[in-house]
matplotlib code that plots the C-alpha trace (Angstrom):
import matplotlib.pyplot as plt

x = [-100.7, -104.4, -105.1, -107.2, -111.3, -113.7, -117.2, -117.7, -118.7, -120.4, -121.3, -122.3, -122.2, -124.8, -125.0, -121.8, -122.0, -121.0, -122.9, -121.7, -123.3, -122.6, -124.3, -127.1, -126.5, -125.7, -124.8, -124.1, -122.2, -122.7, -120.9, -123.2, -123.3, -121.2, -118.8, -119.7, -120.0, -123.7, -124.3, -127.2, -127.5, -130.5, -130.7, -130.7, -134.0, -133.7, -136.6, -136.2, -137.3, -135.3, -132.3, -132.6, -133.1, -129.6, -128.1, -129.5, -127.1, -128.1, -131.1, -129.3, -128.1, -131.3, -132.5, -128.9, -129.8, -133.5, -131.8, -129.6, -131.6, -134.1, -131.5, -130.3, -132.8, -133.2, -129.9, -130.0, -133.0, -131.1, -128.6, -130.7, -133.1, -130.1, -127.0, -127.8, -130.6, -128.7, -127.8, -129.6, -133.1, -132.4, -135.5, -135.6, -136.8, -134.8, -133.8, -135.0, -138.3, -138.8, -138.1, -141.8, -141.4, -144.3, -141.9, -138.6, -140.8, -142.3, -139.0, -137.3, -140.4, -140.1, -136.1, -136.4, -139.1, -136.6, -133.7, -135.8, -137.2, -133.7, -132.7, -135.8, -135.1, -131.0, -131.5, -134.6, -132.9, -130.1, -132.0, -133.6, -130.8, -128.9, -132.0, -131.9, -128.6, -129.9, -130.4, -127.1, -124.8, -121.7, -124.6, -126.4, -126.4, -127.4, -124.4, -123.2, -126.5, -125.9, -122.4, -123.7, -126.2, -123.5, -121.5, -124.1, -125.2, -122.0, -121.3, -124.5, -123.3, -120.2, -121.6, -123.7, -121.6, -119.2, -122.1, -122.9, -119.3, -118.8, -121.7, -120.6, -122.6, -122.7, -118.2, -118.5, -121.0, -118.3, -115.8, -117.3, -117.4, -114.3, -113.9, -115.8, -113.9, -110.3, -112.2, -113.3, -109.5, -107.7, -110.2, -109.6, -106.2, -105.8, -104.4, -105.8, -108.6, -106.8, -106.8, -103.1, -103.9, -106.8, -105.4, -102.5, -105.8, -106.9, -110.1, -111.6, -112.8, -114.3, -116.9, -118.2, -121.7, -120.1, -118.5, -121.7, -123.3, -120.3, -120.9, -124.6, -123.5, -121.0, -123.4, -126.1, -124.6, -124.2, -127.1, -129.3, -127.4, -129.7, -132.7, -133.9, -133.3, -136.5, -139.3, -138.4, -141.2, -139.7, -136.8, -137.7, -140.1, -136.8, -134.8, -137.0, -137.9, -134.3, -133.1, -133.4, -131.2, -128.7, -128.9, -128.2, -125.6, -123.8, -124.2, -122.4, -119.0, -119.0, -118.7, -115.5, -113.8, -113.6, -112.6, -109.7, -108.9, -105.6, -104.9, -102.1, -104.0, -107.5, -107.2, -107.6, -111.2, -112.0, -110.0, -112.8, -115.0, -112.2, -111.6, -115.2, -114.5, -111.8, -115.3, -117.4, -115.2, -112.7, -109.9, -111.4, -109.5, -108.9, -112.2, -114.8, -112.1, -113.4, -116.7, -116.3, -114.1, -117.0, -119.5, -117.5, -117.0, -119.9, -120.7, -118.5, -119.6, -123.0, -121.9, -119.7, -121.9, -118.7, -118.7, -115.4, -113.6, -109.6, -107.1, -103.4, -101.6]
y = [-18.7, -17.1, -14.2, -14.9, -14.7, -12.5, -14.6, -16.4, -20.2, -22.2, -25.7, -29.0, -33.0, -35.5, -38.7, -39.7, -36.0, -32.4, -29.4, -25.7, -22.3, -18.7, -15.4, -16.7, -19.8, -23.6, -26.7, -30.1, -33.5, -36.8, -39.9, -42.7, -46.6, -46.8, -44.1, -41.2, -38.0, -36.0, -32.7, -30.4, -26.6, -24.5, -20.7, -19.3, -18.1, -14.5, -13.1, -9.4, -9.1, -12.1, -10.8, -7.8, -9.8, -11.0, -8.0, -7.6, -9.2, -12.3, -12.6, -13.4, -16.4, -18.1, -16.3, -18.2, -21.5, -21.6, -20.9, -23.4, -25.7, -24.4, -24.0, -27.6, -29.6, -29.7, -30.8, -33.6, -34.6, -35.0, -36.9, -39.1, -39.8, -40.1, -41.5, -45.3, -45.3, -47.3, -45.0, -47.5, -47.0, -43.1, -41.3, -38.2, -36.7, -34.1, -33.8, -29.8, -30.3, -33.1, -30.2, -28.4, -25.5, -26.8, -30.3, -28.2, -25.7, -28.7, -30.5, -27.3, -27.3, -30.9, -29.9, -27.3, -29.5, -32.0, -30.1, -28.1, -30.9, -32.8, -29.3, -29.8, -33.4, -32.2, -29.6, -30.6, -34.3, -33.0, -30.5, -33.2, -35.5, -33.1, -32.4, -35.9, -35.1, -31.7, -32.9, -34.1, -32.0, -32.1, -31.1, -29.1, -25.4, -23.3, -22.9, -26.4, -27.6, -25.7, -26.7, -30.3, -29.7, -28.6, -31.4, -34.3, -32.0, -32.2, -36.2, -36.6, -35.1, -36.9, -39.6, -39.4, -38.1, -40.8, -43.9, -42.9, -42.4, -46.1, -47.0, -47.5, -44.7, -41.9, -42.8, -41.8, -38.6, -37.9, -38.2, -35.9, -33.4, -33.1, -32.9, -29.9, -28.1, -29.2, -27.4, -24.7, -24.2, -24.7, -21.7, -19.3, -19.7, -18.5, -21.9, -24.0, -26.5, -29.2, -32.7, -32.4, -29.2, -30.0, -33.2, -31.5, -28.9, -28.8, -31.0, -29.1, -25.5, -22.2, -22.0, -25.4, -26.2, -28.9, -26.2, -24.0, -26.9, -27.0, -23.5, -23.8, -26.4, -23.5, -20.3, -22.4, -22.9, -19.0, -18.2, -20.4, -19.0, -16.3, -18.2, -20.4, -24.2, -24.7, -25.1, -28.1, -26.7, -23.4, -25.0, -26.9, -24.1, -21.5, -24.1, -24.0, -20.4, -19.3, -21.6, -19.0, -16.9, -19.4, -19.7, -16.6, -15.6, -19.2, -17.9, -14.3, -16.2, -18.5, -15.4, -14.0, -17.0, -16.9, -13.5, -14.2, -17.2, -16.1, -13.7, -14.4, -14.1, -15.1, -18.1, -20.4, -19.5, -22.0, -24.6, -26.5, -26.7, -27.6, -30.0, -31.9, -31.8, -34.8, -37.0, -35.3, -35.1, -37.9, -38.1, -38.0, -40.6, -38.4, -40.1, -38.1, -34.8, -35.3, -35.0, -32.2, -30.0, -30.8, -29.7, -26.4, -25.5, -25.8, -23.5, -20.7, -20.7, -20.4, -17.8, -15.9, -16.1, -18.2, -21.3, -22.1, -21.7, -21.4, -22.5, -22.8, -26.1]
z = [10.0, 9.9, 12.1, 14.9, 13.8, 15.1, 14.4, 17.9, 17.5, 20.1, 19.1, 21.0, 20.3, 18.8, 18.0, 15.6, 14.8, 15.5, 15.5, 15.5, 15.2, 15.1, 15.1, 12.3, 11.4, 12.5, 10.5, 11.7, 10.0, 11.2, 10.0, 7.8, 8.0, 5.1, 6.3, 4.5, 5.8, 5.5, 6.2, 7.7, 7.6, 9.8, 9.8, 13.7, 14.4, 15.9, 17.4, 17.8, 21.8, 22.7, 21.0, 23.1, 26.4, 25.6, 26.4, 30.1, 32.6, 34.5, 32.3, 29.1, 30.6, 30.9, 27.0, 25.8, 27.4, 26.1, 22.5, 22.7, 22.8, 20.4, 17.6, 18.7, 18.4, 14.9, 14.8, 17.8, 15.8, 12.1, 13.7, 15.7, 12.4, 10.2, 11.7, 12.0, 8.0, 5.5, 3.0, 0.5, 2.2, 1.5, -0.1, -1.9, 0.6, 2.3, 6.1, 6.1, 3.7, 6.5, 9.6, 10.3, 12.4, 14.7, 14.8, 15.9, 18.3, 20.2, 20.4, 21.8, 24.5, 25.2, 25.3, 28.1, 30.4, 30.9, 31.0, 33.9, 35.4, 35.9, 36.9, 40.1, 41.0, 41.2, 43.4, 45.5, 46.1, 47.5, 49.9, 51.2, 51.8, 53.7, 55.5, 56.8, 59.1, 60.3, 63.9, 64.0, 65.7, 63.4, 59.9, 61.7, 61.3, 58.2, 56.7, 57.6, 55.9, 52.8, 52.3, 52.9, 50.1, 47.8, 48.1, 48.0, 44.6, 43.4, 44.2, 42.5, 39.7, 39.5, 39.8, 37.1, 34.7, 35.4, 35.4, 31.9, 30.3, 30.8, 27.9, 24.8, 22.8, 25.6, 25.4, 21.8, 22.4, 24.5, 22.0, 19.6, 22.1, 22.6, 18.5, 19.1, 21.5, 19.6, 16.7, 18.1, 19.7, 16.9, 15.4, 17.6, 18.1, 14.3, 13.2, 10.2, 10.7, 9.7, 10.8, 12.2, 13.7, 15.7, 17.1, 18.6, 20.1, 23.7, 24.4, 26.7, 26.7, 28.7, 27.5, 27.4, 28.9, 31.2, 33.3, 33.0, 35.1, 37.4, 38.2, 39.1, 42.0, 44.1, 42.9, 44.1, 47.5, 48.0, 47.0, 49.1, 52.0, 52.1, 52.5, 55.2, 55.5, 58.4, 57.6, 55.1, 52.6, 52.5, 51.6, 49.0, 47.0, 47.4, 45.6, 42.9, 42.9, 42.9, 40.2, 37.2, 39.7, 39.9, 36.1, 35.3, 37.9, 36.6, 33.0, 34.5, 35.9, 33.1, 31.0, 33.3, 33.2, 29.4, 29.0, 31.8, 30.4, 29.2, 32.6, 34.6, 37.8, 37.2, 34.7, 37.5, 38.4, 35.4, 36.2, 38.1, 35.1, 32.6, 34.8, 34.8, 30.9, 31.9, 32.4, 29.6, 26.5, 25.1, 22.4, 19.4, 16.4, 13.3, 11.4, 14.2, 13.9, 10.1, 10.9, 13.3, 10.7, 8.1, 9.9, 10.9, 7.6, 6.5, 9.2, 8.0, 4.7, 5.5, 8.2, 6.1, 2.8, 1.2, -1.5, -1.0, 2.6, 1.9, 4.1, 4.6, 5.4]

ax = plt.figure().add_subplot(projection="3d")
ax.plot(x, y, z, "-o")
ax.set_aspect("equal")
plt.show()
């Protein structure tokens, strides 16, 4: 059995596809028409300043989320271009030549509007449905109100999450992602990624964004308990103006629960988001664990400046 690695790996899902990345680089494999496997490699883009903003507590958590989906997009992009071309209409031309950094930059841009923009409508809707009941006796009150907030935020999200798991392609999305994590378990457990091996890995996974979102609904609620819910405008703009807070104090208690994850005591606190990974990942078959352990090792020989990755079993 392999000792347990020191190079952290975070990845996320695409379409028919898997990405992962590490300290400086990310690759991704997404599965053809005709059932072959293709591959795509991207070094990370480190800016000096921002690097260092990732070391300042609370504010690395937004810096990590921005990069994300930087570094991402180029791969969501690949995958979306890529995944459903007949391999005969293939030109010679290659995915990265293809990749301008103007293309990636406004994609990442585009990337972060909506994700802050959905991030708005979910927290403002809410506000204002639980401001609805405020003159009712039983909702009325400011902590009452907030707690009502919370848990129309968090039906919402549900919801949602469930709505979409029903269609065919967000099912396999979901799929992948759950490749990902059984990957990235079966990694850090100091096992080999092997087919066998990952199957018989856990789906879901600490650090996974899914529970990062889980989070901002119950830091959310403290947090808007120091502001006040009358008048309804002030509301509204403190939802929005506190939202980086919530970010990065969500980003904070993510970070605990995965370094407790294996405490005797404290492992529970991240239960709730492991749980919400029951709606957003799925059993992978052993044909999309293929993908997922291509695109990891293709990872870790870019990351570990390797030709040949060697394993046991």
């Amino acid at each position: 059995m392999n000792s347990k690695p020191t190079i952290p790996v975070g990845g996320q899902a695409l379409v028919e596809g898997v990405m992962f990345q590490g300290r400086s680089e990310s690759a991704s494999a997404i599965r053809r028409k005709d059932g072959s496997i293709e591959t795509f490699e991207q070094a990370r883009i480190l800016v000096p300043w921002v690097q260092s903003l990732k070391k300042v507590p609370f504010l690395r958590g937004i810096v990590a989320l921005y990069e994300s989906l930087k570094n991402g997009s180029a791969h969501m992009n690949f995958a979306s271009d890529r995944y459903d071309v007949d391999p005969s209409e293939d030109t010679n031309t290659s995915v990265d030549q293809k990749q301008s950094i103007w293309m990636i930059a406004i994609i990442a841009i585009v990337g972060v509007i909506s994700y802050v923009f959905g991030k708005l409508i979910f927290n403002v809707t809410p506000a204002l449905l639980a401001a609805m009941f405020q003159d009712v006796p039983l909702f009325s009150g400011h902590v009452i109100q907030n707690l009502l907030e919370g848990g129309i935020k968090l039906v919402l999200l549900l919801s949602y999450l469930y709505l979409i798991s029903l269609t065919p392609l967000i099912k396999r999305v979901f799929q992948y992602h759950g490749a990902e994590h059984k990957v990235i378990n079966c990694y850090e457990s100091g096992r080999p990624v092997t087919v066998e091996q990952v199957r018989q890995s856990s789906r879901l996974h600490y650090r996974c964004g899914s529970s990062f979102i889980l989070f901002t609904v119950f830091v959310g609620i403290g947090v808007y308990m120091i502001v006040p819910i009358d008048p309804l405008w002030l509301r509204l703009v403190s939802r929005i103006a506190l939202l980086p807070v919530v970010i990065g104090i969500s980003f904070e208690v993510l970070q605990f629960t995965n370094r407790f994850r294996d405490h005797r005591f404290l492992s529970f606190l991240g239960k709730p988001g492991l749980s919400l990974q029951l709606l957003t990942t799925r059993e992978p078959n052993d044909e999309q664990i293929q993908v997922a352990i291509e695109a990891f090792e293709t990872w870790e020989r870019k990351e570990l400046g390797e030709s040949v990755i060697h394993r046991e079993g």
